[in-house]
NUZA-490945 format. One record per residue (C-alpha): residue in three letters; x, y, z. Coordinates in steps of 0.2 Angstrom, whole numbers, plus 2048, in hexadecimal, padded with zeros to 3 digits. Each point is the difference from the previous one (the first is absolute). Layout:
% NUZA-490945
AlaXYZ...
***
This chain:
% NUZA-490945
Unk84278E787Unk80F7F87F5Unk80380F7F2Unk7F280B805Unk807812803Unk7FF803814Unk80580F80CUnk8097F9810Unk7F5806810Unk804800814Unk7F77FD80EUnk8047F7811Unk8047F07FDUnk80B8067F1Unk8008027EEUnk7F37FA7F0Unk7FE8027EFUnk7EF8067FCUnk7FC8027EDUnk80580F7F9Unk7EF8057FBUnk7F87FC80EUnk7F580D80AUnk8017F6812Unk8127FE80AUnk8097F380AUnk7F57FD80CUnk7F17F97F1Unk80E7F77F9Unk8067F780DUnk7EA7FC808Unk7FD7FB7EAUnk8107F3806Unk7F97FA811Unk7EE800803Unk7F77F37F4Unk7F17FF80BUnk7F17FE7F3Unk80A7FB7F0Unk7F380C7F6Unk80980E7FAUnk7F58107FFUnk8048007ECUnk7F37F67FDUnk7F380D804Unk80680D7F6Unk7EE809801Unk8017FF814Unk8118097FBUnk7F880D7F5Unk7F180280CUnk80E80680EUnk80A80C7F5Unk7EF8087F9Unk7FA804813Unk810806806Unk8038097EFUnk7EE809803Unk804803813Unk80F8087FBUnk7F980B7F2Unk7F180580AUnk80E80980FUnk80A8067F1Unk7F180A7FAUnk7FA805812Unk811806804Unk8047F280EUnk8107FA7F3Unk80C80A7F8Unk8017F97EEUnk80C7F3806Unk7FD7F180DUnk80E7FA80AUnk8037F0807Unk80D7F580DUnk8047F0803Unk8087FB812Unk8117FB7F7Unk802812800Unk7FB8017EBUnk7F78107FBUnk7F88027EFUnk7F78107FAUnk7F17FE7F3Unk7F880A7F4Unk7ED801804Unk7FC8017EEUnk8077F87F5Unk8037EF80BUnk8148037FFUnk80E7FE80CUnk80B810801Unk80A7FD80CUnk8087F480CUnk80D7FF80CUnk8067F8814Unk800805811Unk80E7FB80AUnk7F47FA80DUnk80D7FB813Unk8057EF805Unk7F17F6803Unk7F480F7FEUnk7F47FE7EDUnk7FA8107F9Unk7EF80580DUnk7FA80F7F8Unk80080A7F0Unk7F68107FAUnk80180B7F2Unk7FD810808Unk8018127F7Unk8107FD7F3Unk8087F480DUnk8017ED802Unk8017FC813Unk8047EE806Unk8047FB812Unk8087F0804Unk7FA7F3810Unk80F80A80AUnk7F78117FCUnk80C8067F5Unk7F880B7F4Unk8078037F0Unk7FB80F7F5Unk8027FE7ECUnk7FC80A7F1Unk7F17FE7F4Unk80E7F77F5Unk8067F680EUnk80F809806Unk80680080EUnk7FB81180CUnk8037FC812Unk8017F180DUnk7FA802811Unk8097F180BUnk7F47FE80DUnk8077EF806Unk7EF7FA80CUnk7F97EF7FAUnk7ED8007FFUnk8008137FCUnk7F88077F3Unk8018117F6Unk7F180F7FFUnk8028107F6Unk7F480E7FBUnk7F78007F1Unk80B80A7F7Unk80F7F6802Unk80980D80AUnk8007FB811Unk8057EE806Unk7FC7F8812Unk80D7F2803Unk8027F6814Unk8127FE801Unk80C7FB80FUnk8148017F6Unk8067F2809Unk7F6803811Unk7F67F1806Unk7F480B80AUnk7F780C7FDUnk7FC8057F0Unk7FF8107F8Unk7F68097F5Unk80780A7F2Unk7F780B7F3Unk80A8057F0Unk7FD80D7F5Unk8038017EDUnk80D80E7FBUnk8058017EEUnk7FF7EC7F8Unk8067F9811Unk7FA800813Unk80680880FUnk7FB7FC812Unk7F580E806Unk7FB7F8811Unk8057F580EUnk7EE7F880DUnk8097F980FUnk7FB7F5810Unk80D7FD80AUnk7F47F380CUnk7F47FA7F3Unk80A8027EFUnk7F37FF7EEUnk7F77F27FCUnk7F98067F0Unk7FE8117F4Unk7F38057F6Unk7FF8117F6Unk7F18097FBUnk7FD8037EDUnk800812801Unk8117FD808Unk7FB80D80FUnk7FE7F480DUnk8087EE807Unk7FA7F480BUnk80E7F980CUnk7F97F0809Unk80C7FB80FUnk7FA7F8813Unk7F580480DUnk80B80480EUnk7F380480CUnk7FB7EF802Unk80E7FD80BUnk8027ED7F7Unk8158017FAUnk8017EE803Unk7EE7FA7F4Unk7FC8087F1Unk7EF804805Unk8068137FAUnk8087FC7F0Unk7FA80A7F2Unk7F2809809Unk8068147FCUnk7FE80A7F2Unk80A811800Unk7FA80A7F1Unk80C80F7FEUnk80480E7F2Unk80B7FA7F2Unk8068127FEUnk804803813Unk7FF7F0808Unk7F480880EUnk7F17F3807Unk7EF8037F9Unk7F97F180BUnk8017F1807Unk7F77F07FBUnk7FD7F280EUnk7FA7EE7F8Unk7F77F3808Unk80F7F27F6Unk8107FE7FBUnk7FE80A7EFUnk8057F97F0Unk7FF80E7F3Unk7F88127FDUnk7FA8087F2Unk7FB815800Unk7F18077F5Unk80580B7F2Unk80081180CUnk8097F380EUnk7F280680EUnk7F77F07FFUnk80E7EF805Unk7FA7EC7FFUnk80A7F5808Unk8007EC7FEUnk8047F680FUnk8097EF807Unk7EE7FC803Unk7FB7FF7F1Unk7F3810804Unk8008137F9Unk80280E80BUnk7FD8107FAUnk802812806Unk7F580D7F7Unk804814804Unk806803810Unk7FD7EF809Unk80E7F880BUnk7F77EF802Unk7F97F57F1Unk7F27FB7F9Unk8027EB7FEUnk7F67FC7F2Unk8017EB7FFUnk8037F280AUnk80F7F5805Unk8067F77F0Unk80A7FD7F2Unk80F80E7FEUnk80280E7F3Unk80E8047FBUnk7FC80F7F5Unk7F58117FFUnk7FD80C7F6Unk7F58107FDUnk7F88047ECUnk8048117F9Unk7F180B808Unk8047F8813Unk7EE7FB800Unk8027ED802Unk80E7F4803Unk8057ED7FCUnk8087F380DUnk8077F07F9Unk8067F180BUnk80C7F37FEUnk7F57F27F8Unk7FA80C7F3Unk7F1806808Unk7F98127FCUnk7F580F808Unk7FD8117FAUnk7F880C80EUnk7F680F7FEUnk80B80C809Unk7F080C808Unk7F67F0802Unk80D7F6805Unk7F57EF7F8Unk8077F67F5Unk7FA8047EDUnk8097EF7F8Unk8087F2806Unk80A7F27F6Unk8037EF807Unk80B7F6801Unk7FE7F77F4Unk8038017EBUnk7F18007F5Unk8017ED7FFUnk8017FD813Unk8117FC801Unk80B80A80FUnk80A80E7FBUnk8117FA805Unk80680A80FUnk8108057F9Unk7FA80C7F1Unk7FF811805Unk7F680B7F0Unk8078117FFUnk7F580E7F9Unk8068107F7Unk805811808Unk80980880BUnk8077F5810Unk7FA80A80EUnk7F77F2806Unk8037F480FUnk8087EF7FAUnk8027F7812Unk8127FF801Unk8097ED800Unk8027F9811Unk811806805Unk80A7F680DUnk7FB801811Unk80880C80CUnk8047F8812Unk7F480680CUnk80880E80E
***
């Protein structure tokens, strides 16, 4: 890189310079420096190159012009880098860093309304301008956690604990002027808050906690197993959910009556109108780790670790498509690569293991 211009860029092990017109970060850099598995660089495919820009350049136009994309497409990488594109033409117009905490890269990012939201692997959410300034940071401090808000941008579901080992909390902040202001505090004092997830409409948000009742303090045969959904304007229970697992991650339909969960099983539970129990679609099986419902609320996708993925009819409840796990050319999707599709983040992305609590 000897008299090439460079920009110097930080992650965890330290600092690198990355060439200064270079649209990838540190962490690129440093996997270009260390992982020479095949020795055949992709350059020498160039049309295998084209062939991918020209399907995810037609994806992207094709939401652009059905109103799924604002005329921009953001993108984040786990160092904590965040560029903003225009759609048309192919241009970068923005870029700039989250200070992502400690050991914790960048987990989630969303471009939602006129706001850029990102959330750490500590749950801290931090809120930034269309032009990548700075609005607001929510310290949530759990490890594992991870951030919902409304489709609007306005309201943000964070798991924090401030220092306290046990038990969680749940917090819901509400945008006032360009910052956020917190609007509402979900406690419990014997189980605490596993996980958060708010609807899109931003009316409703589902607090999953521990079965008490089962009487088991010293197993963790009742982890997970509630599902308080209560008034974001009021706090005030709409109903509770019971689940046959430990669940993962939930997801609302648009109006948030409908709610699919994911569980440790690897199964989906779903509750439709006024049901407490679940309907288990599935068996036993490889975990998901992410949900979510399309804009109408009339079908949903579940994704699991290795890459795997199903979309359900949501009155049906049959599944209309599944991917395997596999690419195109046979080979396994690598179980680390999590693809993240545009829109709002009012879905359920299972939340990181956090550290074990010590049984009661």
């Amino acid at each position: 890189m000897s008299g090439q211009p460079t920009r110097l860029e930080r992650d965890l092990l330290g600092e690198k310079a990355v060439p200064a017109d270079a649209y990838y970060g540190v962490q690129t850099a440093r996997a270009l420096e260390n992982f020479h598995i095949s020795g055949v660089p992709l350059s020498l495919y160039p049309n295998l190159i084209k062939a991918l820009g020209m399907v995810k350049m037609a994806a992207a136009r094709a939401n652009v012009d059905c109103g799924q994309f604002s005329r921009e497409i953001l993108t984040g990488s786990m160092d904590g880098t965040i560029r903003v594109w225009y759609a048309e033409p192919r241009e970068l117009r923005t870029e700039f860093t989250v200070p992502v905490s400690g050991s914790g890269p960048l987990g989630q990012v969303a471009y939602v309304s006129d706001r850029i939201i990102t959330a750490d692997y500590f749950g801290d959410v931090f809120v930034y301008s269309a032009s990548g300034k700075l609005q607001a940071t929510i310290k949530a401090g759990t490890e594992g956690a991870q951030g919902s808000w409304n489709r609007a941008g306005t309201k943000i579901m964070v798991v924090a604990n401030h220092g306290a080992q046990y038990p969680y909390v749940g917090e819901l902040w509400h945008a006032t002027g360009s910052g956020f202001t917190l609007q509402r505090t979900f406690s419990y004092s014997n189980t605490g808050v596993h996980n958060a997830f708010i609807s899109p409409d931003g009316s409703r948000v589902a607090i999953v906690g521990d079965d008490n009742s089962r009487n088991s303090s010293n197993s963790y045969t009742n982890y997970a197993l509630i599902i308080d959904v209560r008034n974001t304007d009021t706090g005030r229970l709409v109903r509770t959910l019971r689940a046959v697992k430990s669940i993962q991650a939930v997801a609302f339909n648009p109006n948030g009556r409908q709610i699919v969960g994911i569980d440790a099983a690897g199964q989906i539970e779903a509750w439709n109108g006024t049901a407490t129990h679940p309907r288990v679609l599935g068996s036993p099986g490889s975990s998901y780790f992410t949900v979510s419902f399309n804009q109408s609320g009339s079908e949903f996708v579940v994704a699991s670790d290795g890459g795997a993925i199903s979309v359900r009819n949501m009155s049906s409840w049959s599944a209309r498509r599944d991917a395997p796990n596999t690419h195109p050319e046979g080979e396994p999707r690598h179980p680390g690569v999590r693809h993240a599709l545009g829109g709002a983040s009012s879905t359920g992305e299972r939340a990181r293991p956090r550290r074990a609590r010590s049984p009661t």
